[in-house]
N, CA, C and O atoms as a MOPAC input file, in Angstrom:
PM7 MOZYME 1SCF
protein

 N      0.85900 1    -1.16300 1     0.00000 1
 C      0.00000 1     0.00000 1     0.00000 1
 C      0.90300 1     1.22300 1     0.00000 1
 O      1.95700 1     1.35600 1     0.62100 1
 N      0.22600 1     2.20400 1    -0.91000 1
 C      1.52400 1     3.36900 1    -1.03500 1
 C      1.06100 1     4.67700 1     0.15500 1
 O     -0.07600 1     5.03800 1     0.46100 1
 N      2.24800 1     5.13700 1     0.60400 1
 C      2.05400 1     6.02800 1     1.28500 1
 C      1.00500 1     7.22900 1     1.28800 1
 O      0.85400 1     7.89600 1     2.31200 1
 N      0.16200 1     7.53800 1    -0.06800 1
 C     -0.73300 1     8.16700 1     0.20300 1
 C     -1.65500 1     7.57900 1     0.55000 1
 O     -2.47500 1     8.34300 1     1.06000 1
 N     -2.05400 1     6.28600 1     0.53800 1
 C     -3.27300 1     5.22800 1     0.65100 1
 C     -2.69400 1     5.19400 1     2.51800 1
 O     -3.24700 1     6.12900 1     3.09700 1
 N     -2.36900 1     4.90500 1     2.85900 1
 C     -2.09200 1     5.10100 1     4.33000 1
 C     -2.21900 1     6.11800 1     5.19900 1
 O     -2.56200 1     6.08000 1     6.38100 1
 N     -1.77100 1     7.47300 1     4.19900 1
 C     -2.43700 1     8.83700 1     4.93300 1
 C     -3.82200 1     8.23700 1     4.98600 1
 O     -4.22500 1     7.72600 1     6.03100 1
 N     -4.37300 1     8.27100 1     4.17500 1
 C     -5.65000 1     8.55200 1     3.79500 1
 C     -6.59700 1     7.93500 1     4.44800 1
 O     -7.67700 1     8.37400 1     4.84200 1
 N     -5.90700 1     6.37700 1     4.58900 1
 C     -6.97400 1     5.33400 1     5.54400 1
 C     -6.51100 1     5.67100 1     7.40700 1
 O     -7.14700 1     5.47400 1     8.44200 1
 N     -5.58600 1     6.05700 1     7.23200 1
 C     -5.25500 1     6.70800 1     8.43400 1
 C     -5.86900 1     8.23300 1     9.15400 1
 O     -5.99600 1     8.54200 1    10.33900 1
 N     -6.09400 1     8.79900 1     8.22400 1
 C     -6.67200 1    10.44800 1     8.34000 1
 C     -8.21500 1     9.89500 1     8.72300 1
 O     -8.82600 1    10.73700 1     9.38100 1
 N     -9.16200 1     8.38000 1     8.39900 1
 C    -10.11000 1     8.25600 1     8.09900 1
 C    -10.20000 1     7.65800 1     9.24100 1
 O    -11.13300 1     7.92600 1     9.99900 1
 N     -9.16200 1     6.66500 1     9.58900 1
 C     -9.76400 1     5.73700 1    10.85100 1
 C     -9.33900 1     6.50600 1    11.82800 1
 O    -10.15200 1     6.18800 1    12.69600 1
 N     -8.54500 1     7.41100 1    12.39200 1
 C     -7.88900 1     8.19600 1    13.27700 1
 C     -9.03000 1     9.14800 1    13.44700 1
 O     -9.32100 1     9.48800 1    14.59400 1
 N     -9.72100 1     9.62500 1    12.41300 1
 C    -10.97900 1    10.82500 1    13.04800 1
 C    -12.32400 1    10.11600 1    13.19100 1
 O    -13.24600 1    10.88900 1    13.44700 1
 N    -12.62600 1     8.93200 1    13.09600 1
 C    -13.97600 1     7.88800 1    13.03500 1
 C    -13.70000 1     7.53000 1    14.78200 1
 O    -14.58100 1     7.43700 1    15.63700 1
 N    -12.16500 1     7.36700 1    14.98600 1
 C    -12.15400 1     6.13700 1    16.44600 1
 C    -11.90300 1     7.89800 1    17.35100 1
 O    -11.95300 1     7.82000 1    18.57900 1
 N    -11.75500 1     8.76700 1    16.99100 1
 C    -11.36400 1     9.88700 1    17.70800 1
 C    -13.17000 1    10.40600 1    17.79300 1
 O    -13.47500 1    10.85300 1    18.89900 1
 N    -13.96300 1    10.38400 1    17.06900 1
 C    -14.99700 1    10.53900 1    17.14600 1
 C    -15.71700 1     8.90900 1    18.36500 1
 O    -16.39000 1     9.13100 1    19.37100 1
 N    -15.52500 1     8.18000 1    18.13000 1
 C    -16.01700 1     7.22000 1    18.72600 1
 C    -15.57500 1     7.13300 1    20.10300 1
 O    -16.35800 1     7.44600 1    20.99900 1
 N    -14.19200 1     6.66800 1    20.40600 1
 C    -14.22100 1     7.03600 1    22.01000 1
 C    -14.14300 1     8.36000 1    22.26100 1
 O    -13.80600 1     9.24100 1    21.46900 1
 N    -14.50900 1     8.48400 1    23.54200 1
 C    -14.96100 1     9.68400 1    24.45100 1
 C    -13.49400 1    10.43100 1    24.27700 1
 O    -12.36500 1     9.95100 1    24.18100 1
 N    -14.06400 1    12.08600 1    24.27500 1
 C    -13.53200 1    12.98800 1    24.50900 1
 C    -13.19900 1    13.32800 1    22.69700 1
 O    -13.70500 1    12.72700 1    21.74900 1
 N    -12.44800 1    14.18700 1    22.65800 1
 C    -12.09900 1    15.22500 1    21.04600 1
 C    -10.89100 1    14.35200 1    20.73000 1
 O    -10.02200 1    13.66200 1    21.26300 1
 N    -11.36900 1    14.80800 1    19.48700 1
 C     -9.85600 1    14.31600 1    18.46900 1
 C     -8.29800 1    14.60200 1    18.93300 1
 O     -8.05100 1    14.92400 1    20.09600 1
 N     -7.32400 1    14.46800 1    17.99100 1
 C     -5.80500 1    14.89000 1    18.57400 1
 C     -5.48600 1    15.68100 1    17.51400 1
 O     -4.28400 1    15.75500 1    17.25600 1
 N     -6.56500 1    16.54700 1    16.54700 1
 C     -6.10800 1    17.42000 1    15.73600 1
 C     -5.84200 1    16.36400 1    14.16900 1
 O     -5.68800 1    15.14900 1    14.04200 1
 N     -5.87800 1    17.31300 1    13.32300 1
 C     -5.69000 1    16.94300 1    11.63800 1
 C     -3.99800 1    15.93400 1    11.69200 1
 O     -3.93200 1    14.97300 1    10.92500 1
 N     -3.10500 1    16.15600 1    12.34900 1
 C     -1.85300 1    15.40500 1    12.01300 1
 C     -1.81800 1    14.37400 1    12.89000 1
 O     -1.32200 1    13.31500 1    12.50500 1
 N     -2.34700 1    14.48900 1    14.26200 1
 C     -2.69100 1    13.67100 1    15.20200 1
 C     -3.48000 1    12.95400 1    15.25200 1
 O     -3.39000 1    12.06200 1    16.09600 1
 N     -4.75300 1    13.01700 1    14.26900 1
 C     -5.36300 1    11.66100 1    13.71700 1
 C     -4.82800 1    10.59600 1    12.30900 1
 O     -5.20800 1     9.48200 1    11.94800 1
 N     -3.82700 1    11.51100 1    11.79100 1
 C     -3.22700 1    10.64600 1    10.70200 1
 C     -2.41600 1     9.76800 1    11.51300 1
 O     -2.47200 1     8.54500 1    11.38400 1
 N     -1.63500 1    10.37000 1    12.37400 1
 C     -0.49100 1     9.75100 1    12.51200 1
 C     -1.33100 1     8.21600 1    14.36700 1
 O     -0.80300 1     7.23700 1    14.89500 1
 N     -2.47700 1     8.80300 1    14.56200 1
 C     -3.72400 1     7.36800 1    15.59800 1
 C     -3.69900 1     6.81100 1    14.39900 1
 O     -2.86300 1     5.93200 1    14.18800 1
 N     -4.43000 1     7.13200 1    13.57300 1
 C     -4.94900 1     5.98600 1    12.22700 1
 C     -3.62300 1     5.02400 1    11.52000 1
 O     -3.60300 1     3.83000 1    11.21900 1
 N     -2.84900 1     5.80100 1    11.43500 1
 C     -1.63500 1     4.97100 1    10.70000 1
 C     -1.29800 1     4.03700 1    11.64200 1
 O     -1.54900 1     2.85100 1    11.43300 1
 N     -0.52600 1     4.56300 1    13.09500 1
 C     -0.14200 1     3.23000 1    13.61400 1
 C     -1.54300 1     2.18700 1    14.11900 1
 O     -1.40500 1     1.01300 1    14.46200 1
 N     -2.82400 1     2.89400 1    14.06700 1
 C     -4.18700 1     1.81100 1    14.33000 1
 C     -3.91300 1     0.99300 1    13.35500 1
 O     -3.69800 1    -0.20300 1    13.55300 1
 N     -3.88300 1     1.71300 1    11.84100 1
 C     -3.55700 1     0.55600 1    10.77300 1
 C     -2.50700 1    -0.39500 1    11.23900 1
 O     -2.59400 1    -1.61200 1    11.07800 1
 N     -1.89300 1    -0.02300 1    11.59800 1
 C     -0.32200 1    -1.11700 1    12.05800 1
 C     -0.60900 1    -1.69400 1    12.77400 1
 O      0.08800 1    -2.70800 1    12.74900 1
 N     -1.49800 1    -1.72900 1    13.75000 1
 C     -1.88300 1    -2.22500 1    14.81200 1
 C     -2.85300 1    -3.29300 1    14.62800 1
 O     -2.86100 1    -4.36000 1    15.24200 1
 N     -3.71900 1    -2.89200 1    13.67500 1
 C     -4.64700 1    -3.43200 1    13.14000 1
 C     -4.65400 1    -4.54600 1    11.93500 1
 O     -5.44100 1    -5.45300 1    11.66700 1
 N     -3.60000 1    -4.14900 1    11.40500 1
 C     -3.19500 1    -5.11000 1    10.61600 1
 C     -2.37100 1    -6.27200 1    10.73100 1
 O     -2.36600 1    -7.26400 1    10.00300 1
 N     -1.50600 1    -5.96400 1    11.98500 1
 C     -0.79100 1    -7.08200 1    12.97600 1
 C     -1.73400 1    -7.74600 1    13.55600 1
 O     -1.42300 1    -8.91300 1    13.79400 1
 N     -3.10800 1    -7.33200 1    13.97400 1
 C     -4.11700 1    -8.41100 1    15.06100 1
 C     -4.44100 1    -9.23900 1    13.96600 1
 O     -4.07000 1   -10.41100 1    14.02200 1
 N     -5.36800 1    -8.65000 1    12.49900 1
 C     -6.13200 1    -9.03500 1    12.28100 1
 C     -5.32300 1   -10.51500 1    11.20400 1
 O     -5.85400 1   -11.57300 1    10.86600 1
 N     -3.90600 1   -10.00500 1    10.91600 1
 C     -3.36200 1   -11.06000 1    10.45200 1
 C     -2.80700 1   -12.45100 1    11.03400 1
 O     -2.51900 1   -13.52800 1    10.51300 1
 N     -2.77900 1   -11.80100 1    12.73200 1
 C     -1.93200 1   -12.78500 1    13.56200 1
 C     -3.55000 1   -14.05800 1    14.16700 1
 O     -3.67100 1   -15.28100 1    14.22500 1
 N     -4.46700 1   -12.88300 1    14.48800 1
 C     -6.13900 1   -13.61800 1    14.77000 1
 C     -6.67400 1   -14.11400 1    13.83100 1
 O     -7.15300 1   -15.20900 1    14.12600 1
 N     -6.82400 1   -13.83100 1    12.83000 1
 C     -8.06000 1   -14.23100 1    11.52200 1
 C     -6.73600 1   -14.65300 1    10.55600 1
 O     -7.26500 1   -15.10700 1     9.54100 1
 N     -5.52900 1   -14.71000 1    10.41400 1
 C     -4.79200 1   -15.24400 1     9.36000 1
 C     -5.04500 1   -14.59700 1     7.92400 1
 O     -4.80300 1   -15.28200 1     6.93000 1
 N     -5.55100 1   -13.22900 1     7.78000 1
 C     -5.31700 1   -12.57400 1     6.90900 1
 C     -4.29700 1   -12.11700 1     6.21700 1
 O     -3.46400 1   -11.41400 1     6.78800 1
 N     -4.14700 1   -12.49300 1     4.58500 1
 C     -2.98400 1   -12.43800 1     3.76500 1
 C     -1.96900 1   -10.90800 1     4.36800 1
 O     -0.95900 1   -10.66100 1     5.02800 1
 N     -2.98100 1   -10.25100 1     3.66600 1
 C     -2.69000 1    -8.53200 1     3.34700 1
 C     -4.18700 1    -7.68400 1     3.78100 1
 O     -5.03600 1    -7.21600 1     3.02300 1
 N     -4.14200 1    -7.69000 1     5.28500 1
 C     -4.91600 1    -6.93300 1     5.47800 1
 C     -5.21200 1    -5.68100 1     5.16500 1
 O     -6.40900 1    -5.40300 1     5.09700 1
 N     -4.13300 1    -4.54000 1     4.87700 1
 C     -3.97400 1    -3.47600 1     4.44300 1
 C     -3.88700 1    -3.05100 1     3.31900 1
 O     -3.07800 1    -2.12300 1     3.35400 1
 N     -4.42300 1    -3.25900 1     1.88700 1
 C     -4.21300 1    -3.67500 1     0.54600 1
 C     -4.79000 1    -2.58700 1    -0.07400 1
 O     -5.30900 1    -2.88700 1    -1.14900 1
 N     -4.90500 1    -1.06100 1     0.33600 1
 C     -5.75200 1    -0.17400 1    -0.59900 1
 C     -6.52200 1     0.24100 1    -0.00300 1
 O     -7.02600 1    -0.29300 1     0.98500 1
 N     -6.83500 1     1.46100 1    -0.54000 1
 C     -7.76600 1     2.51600 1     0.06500 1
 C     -9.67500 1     1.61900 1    -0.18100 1
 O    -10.31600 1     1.66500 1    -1.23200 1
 N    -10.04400 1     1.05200 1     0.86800 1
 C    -11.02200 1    -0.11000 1     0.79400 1
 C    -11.53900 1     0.16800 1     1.92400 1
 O    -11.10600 1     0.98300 1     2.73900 1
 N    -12.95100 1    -0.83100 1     2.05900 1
 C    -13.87100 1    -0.70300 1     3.48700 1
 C    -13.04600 1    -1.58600 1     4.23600 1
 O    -12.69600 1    -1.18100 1     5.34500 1
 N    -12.67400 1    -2.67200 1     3.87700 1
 C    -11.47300 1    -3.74500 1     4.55100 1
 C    -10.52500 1    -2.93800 1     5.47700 1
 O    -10.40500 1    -3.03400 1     6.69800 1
 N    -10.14200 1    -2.45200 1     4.96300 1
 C     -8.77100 1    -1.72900 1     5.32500 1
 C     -9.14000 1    -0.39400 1     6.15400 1
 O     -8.22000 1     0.01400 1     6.86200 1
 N    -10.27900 1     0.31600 1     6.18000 1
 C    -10.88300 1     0.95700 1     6.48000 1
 C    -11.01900 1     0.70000 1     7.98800 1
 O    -10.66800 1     1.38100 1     8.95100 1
 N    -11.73100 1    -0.67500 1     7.88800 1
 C    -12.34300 1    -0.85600 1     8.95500 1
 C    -11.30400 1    -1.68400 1    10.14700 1
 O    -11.55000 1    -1.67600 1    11.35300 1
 N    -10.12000 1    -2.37600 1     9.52200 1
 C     -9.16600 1    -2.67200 1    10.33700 1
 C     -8.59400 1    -1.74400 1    10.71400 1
 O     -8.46200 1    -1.82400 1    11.93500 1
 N     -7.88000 1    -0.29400 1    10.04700 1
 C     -7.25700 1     0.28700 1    10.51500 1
 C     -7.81800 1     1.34200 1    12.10100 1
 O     -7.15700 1     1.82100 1    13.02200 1
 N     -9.22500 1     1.35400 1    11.81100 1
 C    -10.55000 1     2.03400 1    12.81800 1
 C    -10.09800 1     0.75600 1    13.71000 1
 O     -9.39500 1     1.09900 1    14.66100 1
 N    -10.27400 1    -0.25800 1    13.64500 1
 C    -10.46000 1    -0.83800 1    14.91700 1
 C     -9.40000 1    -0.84400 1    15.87300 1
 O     -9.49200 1    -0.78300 1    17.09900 1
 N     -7.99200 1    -0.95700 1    14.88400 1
 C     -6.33300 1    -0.78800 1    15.19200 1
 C     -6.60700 1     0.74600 1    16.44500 1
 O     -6.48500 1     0.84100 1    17.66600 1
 N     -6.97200 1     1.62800 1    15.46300 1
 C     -6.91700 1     2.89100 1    15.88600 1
 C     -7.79900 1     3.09800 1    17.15200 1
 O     -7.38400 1     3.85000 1    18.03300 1
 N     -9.07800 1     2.42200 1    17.29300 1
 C     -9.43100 1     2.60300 1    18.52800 1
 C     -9.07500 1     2.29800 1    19.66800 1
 O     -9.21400 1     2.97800 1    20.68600 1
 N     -8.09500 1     0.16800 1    19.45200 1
 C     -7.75000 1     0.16500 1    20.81900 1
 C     -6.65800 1     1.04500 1    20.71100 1
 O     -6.47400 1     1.27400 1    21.90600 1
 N     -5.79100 1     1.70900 1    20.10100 1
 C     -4.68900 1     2.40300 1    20.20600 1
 C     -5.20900 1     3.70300 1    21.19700 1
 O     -4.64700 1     4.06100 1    22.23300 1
 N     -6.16500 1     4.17500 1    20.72600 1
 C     -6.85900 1     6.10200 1    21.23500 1
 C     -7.38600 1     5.13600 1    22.73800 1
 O     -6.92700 1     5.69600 1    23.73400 1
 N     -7.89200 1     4.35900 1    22.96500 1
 C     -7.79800 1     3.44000 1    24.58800 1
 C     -6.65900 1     3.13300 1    24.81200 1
 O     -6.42500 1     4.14800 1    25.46900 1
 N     -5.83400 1     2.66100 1    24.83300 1
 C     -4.62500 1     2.58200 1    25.30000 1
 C     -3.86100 1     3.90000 1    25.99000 1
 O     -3.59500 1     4.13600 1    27.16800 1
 N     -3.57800 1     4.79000 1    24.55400 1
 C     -3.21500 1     6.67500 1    25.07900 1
 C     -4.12200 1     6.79300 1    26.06200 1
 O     -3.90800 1     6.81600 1    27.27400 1
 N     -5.41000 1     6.88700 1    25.33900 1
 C     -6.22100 1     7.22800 1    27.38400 1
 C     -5.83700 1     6.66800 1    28.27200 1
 O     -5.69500 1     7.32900 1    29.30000 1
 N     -5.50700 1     5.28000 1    28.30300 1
 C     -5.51200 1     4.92600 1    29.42100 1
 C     -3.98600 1     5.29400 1    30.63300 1
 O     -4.00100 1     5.46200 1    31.85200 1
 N     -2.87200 1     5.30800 1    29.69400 1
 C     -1.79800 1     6.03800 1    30.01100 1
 C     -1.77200 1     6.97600 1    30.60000 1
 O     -1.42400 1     7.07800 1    31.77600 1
 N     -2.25800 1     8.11300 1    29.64300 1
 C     -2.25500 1     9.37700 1    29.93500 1
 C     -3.17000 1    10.20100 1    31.11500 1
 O     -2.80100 1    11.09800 1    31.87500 1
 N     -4.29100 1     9.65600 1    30.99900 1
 C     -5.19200 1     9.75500 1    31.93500 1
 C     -5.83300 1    11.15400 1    31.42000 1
 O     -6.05600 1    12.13700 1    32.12700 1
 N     -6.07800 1    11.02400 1    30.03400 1
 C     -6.44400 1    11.87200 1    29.43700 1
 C     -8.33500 1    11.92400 1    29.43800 1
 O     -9.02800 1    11.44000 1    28.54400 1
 N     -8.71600 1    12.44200 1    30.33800 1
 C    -10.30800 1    12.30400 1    29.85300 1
 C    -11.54300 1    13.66100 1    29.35400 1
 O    -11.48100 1    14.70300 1    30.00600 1
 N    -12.05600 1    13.61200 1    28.80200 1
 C    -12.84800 1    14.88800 1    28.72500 1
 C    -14.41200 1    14.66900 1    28.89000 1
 O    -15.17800 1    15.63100 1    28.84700 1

């Protein structure tokens, strides 16, 4: 997947899971950069759990929706660290 396809699914799942758990986003660069490593994150579970080839394969609902899920436990995790709540 090329680096703009990663902004992009990253810019998407980073402001969906920033919208979804509690409290505000981390800003326009700060949801690319939740979404990207959610994608990473997300694409390591869903390949290591479900044995998926290439989870991350293109700007897709697939990929979409792994990188959102990556990205949410990731934006739980930072909360939970940080003790960030709003």
């Amino acid at each position: 997947m090329g680096i703009l396809s990663w902004i992009v699914v990253g810019l998407l799942a980073g402001w969906l899971a920033g919208l979804v758990v509690k409290g505000g986003g981390f800003g326009c660069i700060g949801d690319i950069v939740v979404g990207v490593i959610g994608g990473l994150l997300g694409g390591f579970l869903a390949s290591y759990f479900f044995h998926i080839g290439d989870p991350m394969s293109g700007i897709n609902v697939e990929s979409i929706l792994i990188a959102f899920v990556g990205a949410v436990i990731f934006v739980i995790i930072l909360r939970l660290i940080t003790g960030r709540r709003s």
